[in-house]
N, C-alpha and C positions, 0 to 999 in steps of 0.2 A: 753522208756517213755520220749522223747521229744514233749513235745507237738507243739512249735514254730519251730520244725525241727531243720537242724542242719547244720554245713558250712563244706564243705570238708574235712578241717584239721580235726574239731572235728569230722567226719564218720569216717576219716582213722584213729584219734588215737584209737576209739574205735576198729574197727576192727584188729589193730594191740595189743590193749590189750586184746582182748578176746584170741589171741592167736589162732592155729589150730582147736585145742581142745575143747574151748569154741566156736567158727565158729559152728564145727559139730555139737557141742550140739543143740545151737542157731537153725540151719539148721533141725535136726531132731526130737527134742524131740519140744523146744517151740515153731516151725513154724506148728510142728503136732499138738498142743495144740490151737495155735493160729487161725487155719482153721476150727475149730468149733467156735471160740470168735465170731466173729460178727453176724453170722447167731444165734447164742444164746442173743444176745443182743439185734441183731432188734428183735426178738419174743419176747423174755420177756417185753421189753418197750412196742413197738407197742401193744402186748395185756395186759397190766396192763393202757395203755390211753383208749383203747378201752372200758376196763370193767368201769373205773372210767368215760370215757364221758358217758357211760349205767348209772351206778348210780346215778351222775348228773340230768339227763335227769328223773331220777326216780323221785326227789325229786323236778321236775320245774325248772331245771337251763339245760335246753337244748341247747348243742351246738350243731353251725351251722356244717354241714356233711362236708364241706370244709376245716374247722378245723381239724377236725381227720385227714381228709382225707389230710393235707397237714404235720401234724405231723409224719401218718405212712409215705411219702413221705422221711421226711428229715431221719428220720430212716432209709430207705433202701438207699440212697445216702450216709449217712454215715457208712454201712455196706458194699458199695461196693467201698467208697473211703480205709477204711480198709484192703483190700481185697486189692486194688492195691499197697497199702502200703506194704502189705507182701510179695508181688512178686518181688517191688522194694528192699526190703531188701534184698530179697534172693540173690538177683542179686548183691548185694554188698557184701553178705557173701561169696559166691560161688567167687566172685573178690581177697575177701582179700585185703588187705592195700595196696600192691604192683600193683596189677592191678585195683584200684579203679577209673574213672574218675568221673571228673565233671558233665557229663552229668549224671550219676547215681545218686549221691547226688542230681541232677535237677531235676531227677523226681520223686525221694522219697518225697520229701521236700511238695508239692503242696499237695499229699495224705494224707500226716503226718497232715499239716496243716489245710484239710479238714474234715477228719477223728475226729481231736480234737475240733473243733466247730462244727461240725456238732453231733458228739455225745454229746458233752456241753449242745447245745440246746435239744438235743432229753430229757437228765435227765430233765432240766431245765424246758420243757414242762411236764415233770410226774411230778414233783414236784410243779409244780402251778397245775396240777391238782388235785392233792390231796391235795395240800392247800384249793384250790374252793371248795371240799365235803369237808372236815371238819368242816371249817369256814360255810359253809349253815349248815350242820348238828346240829351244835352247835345254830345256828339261830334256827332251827325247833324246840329245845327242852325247850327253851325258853319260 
């Protein structure tokens, strides 16, 4: 949970704190866990904008199809910056503190980075949109 990524020292202190033990874990149990997270996150978002620009669109406040369509965009860029994000971790876990280079930390860091704005904006998007239907809804009953 870096969102702003992280600088070499701080990758290798953590991975020499996680210890072996916690590596493995890291490696098998939450990188197992982790390989469903995004592909569950771009679905869930992308279809709870999808249904709320449908309700929208019910009540007279039709957005433009580029909108959506640029929203489920950033969602799936940031499901597959995610995605490279795990690979590069792995490749840090599997390194260990000892064998960690720079260039690892270099290319985590840009996915990590992208990953945390790009799903920022993806909430950020669901949640002005269901700001937009309530705030009308609350209009219509008016």
């Amino acid at each position: 949970m870096r969102p702003f990524g992280y600088t070499f020292e701080q990758a290798k202190s953590l991975l020499a704190c996680l210890g072996e033990g916690g590596r493995l874990y890291y490696r098998e149990t939450q990188q197992g866990l982790d390989s469903i997270f995004p592909a569950l996150i771009f679905v869930t978002v992308s279809g709870w904008q999808i249904v709320l620009a449908g309700k929208l669109a019910r009540i007279g406040m039709r957005l433009p199809v580029w909108l959506v369509a640029l929203a489920i965009a950033i969602n799936l860029v940031g499901a597959i910056a995610d995605y490279s994000e795990n690979g590069a971790v792995r490749q840090m876990l599997l390194a260990g503190p000892d064998g960690l280079t720079r260039l690892m930390v270099d290319r985590a860091n840009p996915a990590t980075l992208a990953k945390s704005v790009l799903n920022a904006t993806s909430l950020t998007l669901l949640l002005c949109l269901a700001g937009f239907y309530f705030h009308r809804i609350r209009q219509l009953r008016r």
